[in-house]
C-alpha positions as CSV (number, residue, x, y, z in Angstrom):
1,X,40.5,-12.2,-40.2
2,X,44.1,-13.5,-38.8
3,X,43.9,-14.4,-35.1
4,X,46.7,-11.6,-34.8
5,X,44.5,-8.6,-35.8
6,X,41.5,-9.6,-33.7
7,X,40.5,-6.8,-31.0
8,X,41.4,-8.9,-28.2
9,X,45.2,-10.3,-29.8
10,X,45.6,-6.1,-30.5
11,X,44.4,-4.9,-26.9
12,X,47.0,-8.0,-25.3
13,X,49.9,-6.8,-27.8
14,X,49.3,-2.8,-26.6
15,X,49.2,-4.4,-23.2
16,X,52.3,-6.7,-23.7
17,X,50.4,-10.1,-22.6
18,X,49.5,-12.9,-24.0
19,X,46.0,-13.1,-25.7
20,X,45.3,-16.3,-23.8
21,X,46.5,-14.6,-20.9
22,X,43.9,-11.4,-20.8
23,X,40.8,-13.9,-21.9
24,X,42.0,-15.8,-18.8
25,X,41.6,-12.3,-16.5
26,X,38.6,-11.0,-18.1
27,X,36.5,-14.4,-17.9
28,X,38.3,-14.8,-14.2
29,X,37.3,-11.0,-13.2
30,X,33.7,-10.9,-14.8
31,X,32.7,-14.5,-13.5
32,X,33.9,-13.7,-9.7
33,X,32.7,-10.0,-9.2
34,X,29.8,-10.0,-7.0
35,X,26.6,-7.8,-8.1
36,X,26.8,-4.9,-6.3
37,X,22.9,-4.5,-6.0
38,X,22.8,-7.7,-3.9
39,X,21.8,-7.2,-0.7
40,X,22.8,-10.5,0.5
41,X,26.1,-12.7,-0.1
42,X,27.4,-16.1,0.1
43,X,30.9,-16.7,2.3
44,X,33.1,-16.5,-0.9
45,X,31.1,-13.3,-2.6
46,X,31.6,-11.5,0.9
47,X,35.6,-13.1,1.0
48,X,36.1,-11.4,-2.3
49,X,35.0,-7.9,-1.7
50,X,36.9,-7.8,2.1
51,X,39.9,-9.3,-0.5
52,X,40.2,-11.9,2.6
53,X,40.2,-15.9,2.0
54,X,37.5,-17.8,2.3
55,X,38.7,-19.5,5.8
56,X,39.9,-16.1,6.8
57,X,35.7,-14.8,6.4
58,X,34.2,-18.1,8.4
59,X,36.9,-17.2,10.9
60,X,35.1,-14.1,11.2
61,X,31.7,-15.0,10.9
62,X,32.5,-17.6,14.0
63,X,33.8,-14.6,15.9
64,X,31.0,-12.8,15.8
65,X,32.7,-9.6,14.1
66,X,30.8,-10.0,11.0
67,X,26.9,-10.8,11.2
68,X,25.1,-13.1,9.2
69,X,21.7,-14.1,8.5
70,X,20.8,-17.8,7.7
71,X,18.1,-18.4,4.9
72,X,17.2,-21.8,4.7
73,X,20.0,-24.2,4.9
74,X,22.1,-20.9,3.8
75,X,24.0,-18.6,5.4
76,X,24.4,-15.4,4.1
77,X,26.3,-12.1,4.9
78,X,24.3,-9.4,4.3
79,X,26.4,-6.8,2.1
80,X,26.3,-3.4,4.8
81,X,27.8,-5.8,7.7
82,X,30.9,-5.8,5.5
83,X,31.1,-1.9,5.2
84,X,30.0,-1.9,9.1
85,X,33.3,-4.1,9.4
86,X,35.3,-2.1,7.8
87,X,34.3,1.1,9.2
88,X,34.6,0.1,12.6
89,X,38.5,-0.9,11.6
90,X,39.1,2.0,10.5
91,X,38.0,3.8,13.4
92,X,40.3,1.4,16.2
93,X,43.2,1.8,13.7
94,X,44.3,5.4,14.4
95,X,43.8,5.2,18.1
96,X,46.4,2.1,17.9
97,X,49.1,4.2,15.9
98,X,48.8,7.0,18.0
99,X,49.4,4.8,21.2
100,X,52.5,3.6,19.2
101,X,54.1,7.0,18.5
């Protein structure tokens, strides 16, 4: 089988990418998604799903807006603080636009 009929070289042509190019993004997001059954995460699994840096979630872990739980020589985030988080953005964020209208 030529390299150019393969699945993957046919799905990047339809696509209009390189092969190389869609290996690279399915190996980058299949090795980086967290498991969504976990109940805790490390720093860079919880900076992933917030779509935040790395220094960006330590910055709020030192805060004290997001919780964490340390296991051992481990911290750990536990995976509803970052929904908590979020939820209690949400909520201040219409309040603030409709002090600015």
């Amino acid at each position: 089988m030529s390299e150019t009929s393969t699945p993957i070289a046919l799905l990047a042509d339809a696509l209009g990418v390189s092969a190389q190019d869609l290996l690279h993004l399915v190996r980058e997001r299949t090795s980086s998604a967290p498991d969504p059954t976990l109940v805790a995460l490390t720093v860079e699994e919880a900076a992933r799903r917030l779509g935040v840096g790395r220094t960006t979630m330590y910055a709020l872990l030192a805060a004290g807006e997001i919780p964490s739980v340390t296991i051992g020589r481990l911290r750990r985030i536990p995976a509803e603080a970052l929904s908590d988080y979020v939820a209690a953005r949400v909520q201040v964020a219409p309040s603030t636009v409709a002090l600015a209208a």
